[in-house]
N, C-alpha and C positions, 0 to 999 in steps of 0.2 A: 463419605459423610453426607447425610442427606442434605438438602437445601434449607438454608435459615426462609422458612416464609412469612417472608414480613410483608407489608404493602409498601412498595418504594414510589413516591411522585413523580410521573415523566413529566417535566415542563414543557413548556413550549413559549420560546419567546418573538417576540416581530423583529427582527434588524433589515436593515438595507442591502441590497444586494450586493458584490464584492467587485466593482469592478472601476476602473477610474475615466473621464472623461470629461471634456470639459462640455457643454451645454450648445444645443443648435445656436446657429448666429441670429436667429431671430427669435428665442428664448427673449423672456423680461424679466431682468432681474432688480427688485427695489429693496432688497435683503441686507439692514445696515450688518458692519462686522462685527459690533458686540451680536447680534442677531447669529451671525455664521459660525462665531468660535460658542456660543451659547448651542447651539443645534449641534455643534460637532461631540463637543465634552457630552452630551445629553447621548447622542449616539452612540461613545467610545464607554459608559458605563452603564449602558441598560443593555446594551444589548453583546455582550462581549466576545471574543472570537477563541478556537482554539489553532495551535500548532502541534503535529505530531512528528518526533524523528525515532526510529529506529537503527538500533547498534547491532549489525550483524559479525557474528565471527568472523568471516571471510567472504573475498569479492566476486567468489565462484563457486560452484561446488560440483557433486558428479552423483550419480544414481547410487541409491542405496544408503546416503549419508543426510544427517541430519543441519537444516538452517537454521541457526538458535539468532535470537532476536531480543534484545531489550528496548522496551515502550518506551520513549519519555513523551508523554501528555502537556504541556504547558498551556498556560493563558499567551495568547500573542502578542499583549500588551507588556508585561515584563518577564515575561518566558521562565512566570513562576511555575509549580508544579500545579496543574487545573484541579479545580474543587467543581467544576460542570460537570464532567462527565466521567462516569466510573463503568464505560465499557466500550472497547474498541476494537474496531472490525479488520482481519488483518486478512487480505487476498494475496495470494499467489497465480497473477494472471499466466496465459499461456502465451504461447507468439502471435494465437490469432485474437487475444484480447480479451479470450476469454475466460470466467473463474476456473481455475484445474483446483484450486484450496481453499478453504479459507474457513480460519476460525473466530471466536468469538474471547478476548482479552481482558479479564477483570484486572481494572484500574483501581490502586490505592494510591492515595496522594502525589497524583501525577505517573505513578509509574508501573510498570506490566513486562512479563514479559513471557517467552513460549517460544515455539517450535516448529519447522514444517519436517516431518521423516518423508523425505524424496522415496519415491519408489524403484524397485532393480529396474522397473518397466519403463519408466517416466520419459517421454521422448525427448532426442536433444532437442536447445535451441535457444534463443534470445527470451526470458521470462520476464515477468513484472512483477516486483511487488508491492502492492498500496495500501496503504492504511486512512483510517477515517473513524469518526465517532459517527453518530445519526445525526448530532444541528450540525456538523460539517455537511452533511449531503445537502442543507439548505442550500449552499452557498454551489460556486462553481470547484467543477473535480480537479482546476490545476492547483488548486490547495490542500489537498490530501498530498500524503508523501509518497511520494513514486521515486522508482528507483528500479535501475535494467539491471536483472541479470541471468548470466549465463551459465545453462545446466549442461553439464557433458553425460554421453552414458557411454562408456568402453564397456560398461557390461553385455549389451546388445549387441555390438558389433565392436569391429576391429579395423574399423573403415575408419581413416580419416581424408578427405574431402579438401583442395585446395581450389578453388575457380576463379579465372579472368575475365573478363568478358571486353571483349572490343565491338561496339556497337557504330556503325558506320551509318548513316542512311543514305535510302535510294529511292528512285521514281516511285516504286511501289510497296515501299516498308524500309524496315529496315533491316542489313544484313549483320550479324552477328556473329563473330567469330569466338570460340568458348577455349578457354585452354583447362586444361583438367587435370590435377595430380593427383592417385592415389595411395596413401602409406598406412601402415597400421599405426597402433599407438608406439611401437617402438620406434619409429623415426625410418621404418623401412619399402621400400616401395613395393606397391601388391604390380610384379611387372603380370604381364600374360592374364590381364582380369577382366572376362566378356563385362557389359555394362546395358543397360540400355538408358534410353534417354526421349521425353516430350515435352513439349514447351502447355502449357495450362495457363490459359486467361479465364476468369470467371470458371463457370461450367464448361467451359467449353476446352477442348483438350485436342493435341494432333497425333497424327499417326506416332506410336513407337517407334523409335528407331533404335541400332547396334552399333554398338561399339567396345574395342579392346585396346588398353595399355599397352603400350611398349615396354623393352626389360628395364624402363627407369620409372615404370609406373604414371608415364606420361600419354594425353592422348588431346587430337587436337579435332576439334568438327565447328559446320557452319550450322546458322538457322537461318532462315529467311522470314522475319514477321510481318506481318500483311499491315498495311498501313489501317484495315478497316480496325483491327484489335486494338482492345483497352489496353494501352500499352504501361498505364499507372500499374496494373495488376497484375501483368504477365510473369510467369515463373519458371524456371527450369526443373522440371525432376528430374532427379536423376534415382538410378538401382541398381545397385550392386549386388549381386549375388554372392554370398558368404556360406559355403559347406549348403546346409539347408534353412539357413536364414537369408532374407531378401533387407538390404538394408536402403530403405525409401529416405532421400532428404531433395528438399524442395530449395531454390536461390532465387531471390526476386532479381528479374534481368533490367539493369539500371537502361534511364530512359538515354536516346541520343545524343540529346540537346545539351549540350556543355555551355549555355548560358545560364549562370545561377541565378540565383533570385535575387537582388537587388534590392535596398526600402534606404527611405531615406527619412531624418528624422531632423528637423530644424530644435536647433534649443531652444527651450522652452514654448515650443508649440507653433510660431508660425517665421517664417522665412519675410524680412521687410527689407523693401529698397532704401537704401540710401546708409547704410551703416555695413561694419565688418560684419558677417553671421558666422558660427558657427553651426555646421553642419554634419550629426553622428551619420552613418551608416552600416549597414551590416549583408552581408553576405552569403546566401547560407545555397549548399548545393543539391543533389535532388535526394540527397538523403537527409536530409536535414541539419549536418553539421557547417560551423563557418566554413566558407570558401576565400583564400588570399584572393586579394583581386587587386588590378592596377589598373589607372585609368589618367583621364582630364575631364574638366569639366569646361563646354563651349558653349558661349552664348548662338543666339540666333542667327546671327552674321557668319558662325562658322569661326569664331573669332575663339583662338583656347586661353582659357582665362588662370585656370590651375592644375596642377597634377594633383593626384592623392595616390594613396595607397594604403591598406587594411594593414593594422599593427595584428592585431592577435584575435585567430578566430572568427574570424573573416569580416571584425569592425574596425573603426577607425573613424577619421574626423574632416572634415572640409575647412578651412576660414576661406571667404572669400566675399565682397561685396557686389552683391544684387543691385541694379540701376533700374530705374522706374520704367515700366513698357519693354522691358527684354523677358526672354523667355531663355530657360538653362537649360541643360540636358550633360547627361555624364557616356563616356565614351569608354567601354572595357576594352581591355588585350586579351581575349581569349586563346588557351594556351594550342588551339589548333590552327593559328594566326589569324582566325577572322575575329572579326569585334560586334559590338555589343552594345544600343545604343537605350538609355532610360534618362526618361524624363524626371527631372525637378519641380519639386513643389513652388505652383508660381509665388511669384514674390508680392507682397502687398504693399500698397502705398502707402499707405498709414495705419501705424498700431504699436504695440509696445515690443519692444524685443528686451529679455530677461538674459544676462549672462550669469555666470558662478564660475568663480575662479575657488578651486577646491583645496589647489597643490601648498598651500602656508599650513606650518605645523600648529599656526598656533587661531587663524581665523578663516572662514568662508568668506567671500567678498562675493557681493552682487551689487552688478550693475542692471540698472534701468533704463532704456531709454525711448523716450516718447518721439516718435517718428513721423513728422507729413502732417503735423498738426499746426503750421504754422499761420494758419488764418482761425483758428480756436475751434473749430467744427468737431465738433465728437470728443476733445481731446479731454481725459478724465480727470476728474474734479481732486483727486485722491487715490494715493494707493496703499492698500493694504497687503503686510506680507503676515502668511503665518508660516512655522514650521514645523511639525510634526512627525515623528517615527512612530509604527506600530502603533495607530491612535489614542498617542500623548502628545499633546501641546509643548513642547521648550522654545520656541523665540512668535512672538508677535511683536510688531512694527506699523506705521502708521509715516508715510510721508508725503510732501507736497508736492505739485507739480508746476508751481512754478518756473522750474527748469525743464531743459530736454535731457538733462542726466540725475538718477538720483542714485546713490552709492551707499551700501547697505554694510556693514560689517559683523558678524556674527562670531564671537567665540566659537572655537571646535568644541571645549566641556560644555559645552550649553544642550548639545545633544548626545545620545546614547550611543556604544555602540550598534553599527549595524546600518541598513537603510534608511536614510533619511528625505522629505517630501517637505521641497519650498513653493507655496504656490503665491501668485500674487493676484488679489483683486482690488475691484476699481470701485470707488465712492458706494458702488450700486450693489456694491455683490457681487458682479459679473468677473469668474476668475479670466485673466487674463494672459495666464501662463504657467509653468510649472517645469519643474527640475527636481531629479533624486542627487544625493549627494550620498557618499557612503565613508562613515566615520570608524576608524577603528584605530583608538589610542593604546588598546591591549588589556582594556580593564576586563580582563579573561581570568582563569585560575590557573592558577602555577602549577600544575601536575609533576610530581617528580617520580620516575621509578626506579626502584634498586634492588639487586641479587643479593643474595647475602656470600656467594662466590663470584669470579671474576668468571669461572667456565666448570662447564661438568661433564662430568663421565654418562656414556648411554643408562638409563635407568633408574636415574640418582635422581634424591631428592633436593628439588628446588624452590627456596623462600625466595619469595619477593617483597616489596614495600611499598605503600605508596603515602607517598605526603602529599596533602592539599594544601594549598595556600592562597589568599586572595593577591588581587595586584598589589596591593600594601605591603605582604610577605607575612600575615598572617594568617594561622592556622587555622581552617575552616572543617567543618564537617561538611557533610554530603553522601548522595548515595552514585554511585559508578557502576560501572560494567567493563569487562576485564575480556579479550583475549589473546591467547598466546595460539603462533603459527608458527609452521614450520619455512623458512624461506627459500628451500632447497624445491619445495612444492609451490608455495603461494607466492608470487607475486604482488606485492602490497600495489594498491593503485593511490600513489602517493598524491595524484591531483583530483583523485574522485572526492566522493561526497561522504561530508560526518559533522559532524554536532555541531561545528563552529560556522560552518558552511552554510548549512541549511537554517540554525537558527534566526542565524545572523543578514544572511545574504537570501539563499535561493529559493526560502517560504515566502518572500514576501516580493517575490518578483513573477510573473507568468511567463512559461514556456521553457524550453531546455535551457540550462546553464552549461557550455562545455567548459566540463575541468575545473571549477569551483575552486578547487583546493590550490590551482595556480596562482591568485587571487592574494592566499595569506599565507605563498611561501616566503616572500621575502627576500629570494633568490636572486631574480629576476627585475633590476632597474627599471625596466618600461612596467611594473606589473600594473603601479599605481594609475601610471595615464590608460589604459588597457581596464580597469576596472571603472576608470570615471566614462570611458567610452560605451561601458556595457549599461551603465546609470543614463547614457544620451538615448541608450537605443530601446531598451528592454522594456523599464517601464514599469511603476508601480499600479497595483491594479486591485487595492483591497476595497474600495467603494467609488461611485459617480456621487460627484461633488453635487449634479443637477438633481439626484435623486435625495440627496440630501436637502438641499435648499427648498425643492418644492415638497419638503414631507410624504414623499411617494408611498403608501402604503405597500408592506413586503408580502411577500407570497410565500410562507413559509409549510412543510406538512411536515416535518422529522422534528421530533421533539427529544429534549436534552434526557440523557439515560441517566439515570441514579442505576439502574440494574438492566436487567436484560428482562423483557417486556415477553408476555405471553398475554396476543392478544386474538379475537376472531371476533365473531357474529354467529349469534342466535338468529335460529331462521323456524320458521310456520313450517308444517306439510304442506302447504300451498306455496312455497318458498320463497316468502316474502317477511322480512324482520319481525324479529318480537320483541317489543319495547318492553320494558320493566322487571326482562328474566332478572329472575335472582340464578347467578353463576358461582358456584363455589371451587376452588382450585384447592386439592391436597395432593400430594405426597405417598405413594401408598407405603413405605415404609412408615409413616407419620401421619395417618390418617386424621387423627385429632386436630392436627395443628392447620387447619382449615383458613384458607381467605376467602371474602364473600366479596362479590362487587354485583350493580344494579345495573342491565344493558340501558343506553340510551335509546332515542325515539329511532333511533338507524338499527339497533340489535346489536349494538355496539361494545364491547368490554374491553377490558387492558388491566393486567395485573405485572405490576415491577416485582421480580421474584429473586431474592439476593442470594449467592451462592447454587444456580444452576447451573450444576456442570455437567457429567457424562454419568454420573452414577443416580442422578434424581429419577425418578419415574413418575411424571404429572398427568396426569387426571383432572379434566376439567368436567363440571356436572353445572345441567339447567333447568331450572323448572320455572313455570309457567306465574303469573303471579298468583294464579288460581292452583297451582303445586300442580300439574301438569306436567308429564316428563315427555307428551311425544310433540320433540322438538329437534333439532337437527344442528350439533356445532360446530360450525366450521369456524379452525385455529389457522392461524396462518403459521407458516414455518420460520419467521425469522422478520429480520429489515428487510425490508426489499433491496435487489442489489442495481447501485448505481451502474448506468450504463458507462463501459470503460472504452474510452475516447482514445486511438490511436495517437501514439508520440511520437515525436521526434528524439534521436535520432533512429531511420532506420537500421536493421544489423547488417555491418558491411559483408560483403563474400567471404567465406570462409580462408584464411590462410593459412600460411607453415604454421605448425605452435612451436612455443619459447620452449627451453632443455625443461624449466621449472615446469611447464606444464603438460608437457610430454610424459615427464618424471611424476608428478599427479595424478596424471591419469593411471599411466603404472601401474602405480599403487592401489588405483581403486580396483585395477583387476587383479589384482595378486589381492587384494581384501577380501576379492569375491568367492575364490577358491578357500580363504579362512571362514568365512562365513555358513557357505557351502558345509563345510566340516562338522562348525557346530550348531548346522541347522537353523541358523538366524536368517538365511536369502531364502526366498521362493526361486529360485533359477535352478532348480535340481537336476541331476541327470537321471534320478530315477523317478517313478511315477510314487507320487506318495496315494496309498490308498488308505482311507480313517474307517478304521474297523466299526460293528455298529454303537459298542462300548460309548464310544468315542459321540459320534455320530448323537446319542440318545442325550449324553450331559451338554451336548451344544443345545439341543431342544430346548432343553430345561433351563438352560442360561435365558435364550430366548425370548420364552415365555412370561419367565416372572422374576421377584427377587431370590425366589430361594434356589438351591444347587440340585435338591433332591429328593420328593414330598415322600413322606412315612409308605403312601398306599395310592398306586395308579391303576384306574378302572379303564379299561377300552371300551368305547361306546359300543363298537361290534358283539362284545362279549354279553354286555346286558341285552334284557327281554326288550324284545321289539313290541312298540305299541303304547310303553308304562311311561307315563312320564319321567322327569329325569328325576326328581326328587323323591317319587316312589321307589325308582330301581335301584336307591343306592340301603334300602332295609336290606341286614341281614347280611349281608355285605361285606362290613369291614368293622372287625371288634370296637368295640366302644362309641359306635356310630349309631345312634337312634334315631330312628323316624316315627312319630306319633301323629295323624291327622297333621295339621296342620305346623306340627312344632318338629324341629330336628333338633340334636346336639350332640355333644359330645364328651364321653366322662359328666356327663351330669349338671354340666355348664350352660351357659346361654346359646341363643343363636352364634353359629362361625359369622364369616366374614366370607360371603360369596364373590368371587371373581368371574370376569368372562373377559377372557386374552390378557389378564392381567389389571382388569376394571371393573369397580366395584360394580354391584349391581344388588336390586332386590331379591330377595328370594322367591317373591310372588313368578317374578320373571322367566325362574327356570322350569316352573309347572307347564309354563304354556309354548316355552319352542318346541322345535321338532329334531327328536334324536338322532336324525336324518344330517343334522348338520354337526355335532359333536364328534370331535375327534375321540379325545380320552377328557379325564375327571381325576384329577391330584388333591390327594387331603392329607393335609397336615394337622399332626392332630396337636393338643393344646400344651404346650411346652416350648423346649429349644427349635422347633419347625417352623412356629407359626410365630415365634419371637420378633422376625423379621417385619413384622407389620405392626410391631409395637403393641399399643394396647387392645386397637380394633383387633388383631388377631390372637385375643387372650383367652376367647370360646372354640380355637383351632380354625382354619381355612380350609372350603371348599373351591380349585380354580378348576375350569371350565373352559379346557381352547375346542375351539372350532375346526373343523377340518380347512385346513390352507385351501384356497382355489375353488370353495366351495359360491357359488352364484348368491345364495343366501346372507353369506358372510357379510356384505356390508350393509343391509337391509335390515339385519337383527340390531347392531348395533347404532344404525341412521338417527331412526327415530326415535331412541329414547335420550336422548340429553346427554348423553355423554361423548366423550372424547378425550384423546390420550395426547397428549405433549411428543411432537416428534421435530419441531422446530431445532434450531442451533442452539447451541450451548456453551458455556466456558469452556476453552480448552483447561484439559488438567495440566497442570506445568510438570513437566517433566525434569529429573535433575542428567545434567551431563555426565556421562560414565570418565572416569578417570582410574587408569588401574595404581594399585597399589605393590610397588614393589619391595614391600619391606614383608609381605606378607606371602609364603614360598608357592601359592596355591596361581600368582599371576603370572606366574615366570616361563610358562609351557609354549606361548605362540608368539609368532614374531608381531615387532609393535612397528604399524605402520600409520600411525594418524598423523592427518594433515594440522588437524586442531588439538594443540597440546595439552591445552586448558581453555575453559572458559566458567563464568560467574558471570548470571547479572542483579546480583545480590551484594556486593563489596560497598562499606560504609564504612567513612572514617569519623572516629571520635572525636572527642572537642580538642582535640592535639592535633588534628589533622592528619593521622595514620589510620592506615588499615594492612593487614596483613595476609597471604594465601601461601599456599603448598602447594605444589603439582610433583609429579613424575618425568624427568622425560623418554623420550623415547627411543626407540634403535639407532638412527643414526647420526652420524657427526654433521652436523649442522650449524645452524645461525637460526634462533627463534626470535619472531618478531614480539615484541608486546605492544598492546594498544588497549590506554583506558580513556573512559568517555564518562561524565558525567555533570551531575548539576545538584549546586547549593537552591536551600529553599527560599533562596532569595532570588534564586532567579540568572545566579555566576554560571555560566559552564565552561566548560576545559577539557583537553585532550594533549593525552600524553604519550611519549613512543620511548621503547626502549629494546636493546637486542643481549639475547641471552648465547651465551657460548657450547657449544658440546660439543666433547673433542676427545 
């Protein structure tokens, strides 16, 4: 279906940048609080922010197989369904972080969704996938949705790869001892299998070395890395030789140093003598995950004041009291028995220190207290608190200081679920502290799923149900997304990340969250103290309070998409802009249906184009204001792509796999020999060769919209010398050339092309035949129907010989240019076989993904209803639905299906 071309407006708004901080200490702040909370609300509704989470099928997959994905788009502020932006960009990074996919997702009232088809070829390894709109690349990339994961291929090979590494150091590097296992996919050891192996930092690479398995498929070698080498970067290859494939996989070789990373984080922002403090901590090892750690903390005398110890994840908490003129420092037990010694954030003699007691069902308590002000110096006139989630206001406060304690009490319903942000400031403005608190009273939706059998036979049809309901226990509508897995294959990752997670919790925090979904199992009595720890360390980071207060103008260039934008520059033969081209963009199926925009003083244009997907073919044309066409347009291909920032965590070494994933993979090779069969894998064992039949209708796809013009001329065959418009008299029935006029059947001028763009006819008088491949004319009928009305006098197209030097110099200078930027993905629908019908019944049923929908809507009763098949064998299938009310509810629901 061609593209609706309409003119759609890309906005562009100013906001603040996203990140949180409190102001240098000798900032001036004279900013009263009606002033702060007036700046903040002014903030939180002009300039608005988006969230995006993504519902995949499953938490892995394998070559050859399709990642199906549903969008949900929200506003961040009530994680309604977004009316900003109606397209989004969905990347499939690779392990080195860079794009290997990535399409382009029309967004309707918050929601999208689409597909990545993995290739047989696609190499393994640790993947990424990210999403983003275009005002999101204003902002910083840890707020786009990221999310690891891991691609297998057993179709390439039959290697699987387990490695240890013991890294020791010495005088002159370090020495490293590697242990190696290798099995196939069946869980069997490849014994007797030569190998070779070199360590790669940067460019720079060492000698190969050999090595061979014993009969348990075991093998054990040293390396010796030179202290001068990047040791952050260093890698092991390793190569297995398989029949006549070489199977290459690379392992990052973990650094020495078994001291983890250490940070220490004071509540509410600074550490003050003379009171108990609270003190979060966090841990993280050289791959970026927590590290348990144990320790004391001793003052300067040597003197040990406390123990601690990491609950979950490698955070946890300190109390302890700071004394005036002492200095702290914390003391680890590293598990090689030596220790570990980090300094403490000194203590201040006087300033406020903010507590929040979170754990009462029914209030937050904060305490204030003003510290070392006892001669009245400095000591602040007033405090204000405000609280805020996802930039809405629910609690402001105003108290005295008077006293050295001021004690705050806050209802829990007063804020939303999810992340919540208390900061407190003083008479001036000046914030003085801050704390996240994170609320979740369950005002989630009720997801309920049911079979309409208790278990089923391999192949049988299976109903399901779903009811929505709000916390109340009424019945909501909504739109969801549905899949069912196999659990004999997939592995659920029951503390990874989904809709509750992300909305709620880890879009609005920076940097890795491990395990999210631990957080709102509920399982787990420490979860709650273990979630307020991650609230001491992690940190909210959606704007600086300083850029706020001082009106910092924003630096924004990405502007909000209503469509997908086809933009460039008009440029002079002297190659320098041409202000005032008038640019026209159609459609060549649709030539009529024309948009016109006017360049700016840069040669500037930008046309919003709704519904460009894979099948549109655009044509952009420019003439000069004087009607001018030799002028040169350069389009650009798309958004420009954000640079993608390496995460935490790294992917650990490779280990055994689980029976389920072993049995996964399996599968995908026994899929591959079904496929093989019926010609859907490129991994053939015979050489396909495409006859020239063949060969000629891929041309003609190519070239233009039609399959296969009435009458093709080969420029070879015609007189050399004749122009091209003379040499086509006499020619071809019904084709007339008269002086200056052509046509055909008796009709008007055709509709001349050249490689598929329109062009004058003046034009083809004067190239040189030297550069023409062939000449296709469709004459005026069902041929030329495909260009609509422009082609209702029949079409002349005109390609060029490929590779010809000429080739881009004909088409340079005249003002045109053809659309080759990104596009909407077409959405494709998930195949599900049907066994009621005798034609499905021939090959055996191996999917991992039983079903999937991300299309399921329940009516104003709060139901919705689906069918699936399932599949060969006796199992346990998972279901998992995901969605959200247009108010902004979401919920997810789990249910297991029986087959037996």
């Amino acid at each position: 279906m061609p593209p609706r071309l309409r003119l759609i407006p890309c906005l562009l708004l100013f906001v603040l940048a996203t990140l949180f901080a409190f102001g240098p200490k000798n900032a001036s702040f004279t900013t009263s609080f009606e002033e702060i909370i007036a700046r903040f609300q002014r903030f939180t509704k002009e300039y608005p922010q988006e969230k995006v989470y993504l519902h995949l099928d499953k938490p892995y997959y394998a070559a050859g197989e399709d990642a199906w994905f549903k969008a949900y788009l929200v506003n961040a502020k009530e994680h309604t369904p977004s009316q900003l932006s109606k397209v989004l960009y969905v990347e499939l990074l690779n392990p080195e972080d860079s794009v290997y996919s990535r399409v382009a997702v029309e967004v309707q009232n918050g929601l999208g969704h689409g597909d990545f088809a993995l290739p047989d070829t696609i190499p393994a390894g640790q993947y990424r996938l990210r999403a983003y709109t275009s005002w999101m690349q204003n902002f910083d990339e840890e707020y786009f949705f990221h999310q690891n994961l891991t691609i297998y291929n057993p179709r390439m090979e039959d290697v699987v790869p387990s490695v240890v590494f013991e890294v020791k150091p010495q005088s002159k590097g370090d020495s490293v001892r590697v242990s190696l296992s290798l099995k196939n996919h069946q869980g069997e050891p490849l014994a007797n299998t030569p190998f070779t192996y070199l360590t790669q930092t940067g460019r720079k690479t060492s000698a190969k070395q050999k090595g061979v398995t014993n009969a348990q498929g075991l093998s054990r070698f040293a390396l010796l890395l030179s202290e001068k080498e990047d040791r952050q970067n260093t890698k092991l290859q390793l190569t297995v030789t398989e029949g006549q494939n070489a199977y290459v996989k690379s392992f990052p070789i973990p650094l020495p140093n078994l001291k983890p990373d250490l940070q220490f984080f004071p509540e509410g922002g600074n550490l003050v003598a003379g009171m108990w403090n609270v003190v979060g901590f966090k841990a993280v090892d050289a791959t970026g995950l927590g590290a348990d750690v144990s320790g004391a903390i001793y003052d300067q005398t040597g003197k040990k004041v406390t123990d601690f110890k990491s609950l979950k994840f490698g955070m946890g908490r300190i109390r302890f009291m700071p004394f005036k003129g002492m200095t702290y420092e914390a003391r680890l037990s590293l598990p090689n028995g030596s220790s570990a010694v980090y300094p403490l954030p000194a203590a201040k003699e006087q300033g406020v220190l903010m507590t929040v007691d979170n754990s009462s069902p029914e209030l937050i308590r904060l305490k204030v207290y003003l510290l070392g002000y006892a001669d009245g110096v400095n000591r602040p006139k007033a405090l204000h608190f405000l609280g805020q989630s996802r930039g809405e206001m629910y609690f402001r406060g105003t108290g005295t200081t008077g006293k050295d304690l001021v004690v705050v009490e806050v209802p829990r319903k007063s804020f939303p679920d999810g992340v919540s942000q208390i900061t407190l400031f003083s008479g001036t403005g000046e914030p003085l502290a801050e704390r996240l608190v994170f609320v979740n009273q369950g005002r989630q939706l009720r997801l309920s799923l049911t079979s309409d059998k208790t278990a089923y036979k391999p192949r049988e049809k299976v109903t399901m149900r779903l009811q929505a309901k709000d916390e109340a226990g009424n019945p909501v509508a909504g739109t969801f997304s549905v899949a069912v897995t196999d659990q004999q294959k997939i592995t659920p990752d029951v503390n990874g990340n989904n809709i509750l997670t992300n909305l709620l919790l880890t879009s609005d925090l920076r940097g890795h969250i491990e395990a999210p979904g631990y957080y709102f199992s509920g399982q787990d009595p420490e979860a709650a103290l273990a979630l307020d720890n991650l609230m001491l360390t992690q940190g909210w980071r959606r704007f600086v309070w300083q850029d706020l207060l001082q009106s910092k103008p924003p630096q924004l260039t990405h502007p909000i998409e209503q469509a997908l934008t086809v933009r460039g520059t008009v440029l002079k033969t002297s190659g320098k802009p041409e202000p005032n081209a008038v640019v026209n963009l159609f459609e060549l199926s649709n030539i009529a249906g024309t948009l016109t925009d006017t360049t700016d003083a840069q040669g500037k244009f930008m046309f919003g184009v709704a519904g460009l997907d894979d099948s549109a073919r655009i044509v952009v044309k420019a003439l000069s204001a004087k009607g001018k066409n030799a002028l040169e347009v350069v389009l650009e291909k798309g958004l420009p792509l954000t640079l993608a920032k390496p995460r935490a965590p790294l992917p650990p070494p490779p280990g055994p796999f689980s029976q389920e994933l072993a049995r996964y993979l399996q599968g995908n090779r026994e899929q591959l020999k079904l496929d093989q069969l019926s010609g859907k894998s490129i991994l053939l064992n015979t050489v396909n060769i495409k006859g020239r039949v063949q060969k000629e209708e891929d041309d003609y796809a190519s070239r233009g919209l039609y399959s296969r013009p009435d009458r093709t001329l080969k420029a070879a065959d015609l007189p050399p010398g004749m122009n091209l418009i003379a040499s086509l008299q006499g020619r071809i029935a019904g084709l007339y050339v008269s002086g200056d006029n052509i046509s055909m059947r008796g009709g008007g001028p055709p509709l001349f092309l050249l490689d598929g763009m329109p062009m004058e006819m003046e034009f083809f008088r004067t190239m040189s035949m030297s550069d023409v491949d062939r000449i296709d004319v469709l004459m005026p009928g069902a041929s030329s129907a495909v260009y609509g009305s422009q082609g209702g006098n029949g079409v002349i197209a005109v390609s060029l010989k490929r590779g010809s030097a000429a080739t881009p110099e004909i088409s340079r200078w005249r003002g045109i240019s053809s659309y080759k930027g990104i596009r909407y993905q077409t959405a494709r629908e998930f195949y599900m076989p049907r066994y009621d019908a005798p034609a499905e019944t021939k090959l055996p049923d191996l999917r991992s993904t039983i079903f999937w929908s991300p299309t399921i809507t329940t009516n104003a009763s709060g139901t919705a209803e689906w069918t699936f098949f399932a599949a060969d064998a006796l199992t346990t299938y998972q279901a998992v639905v995901e969605g959200i009310t247009g108010r902004g509810q979401v919920g997810r629901g789990l249910a297991t299906v029986q087959v037996r």
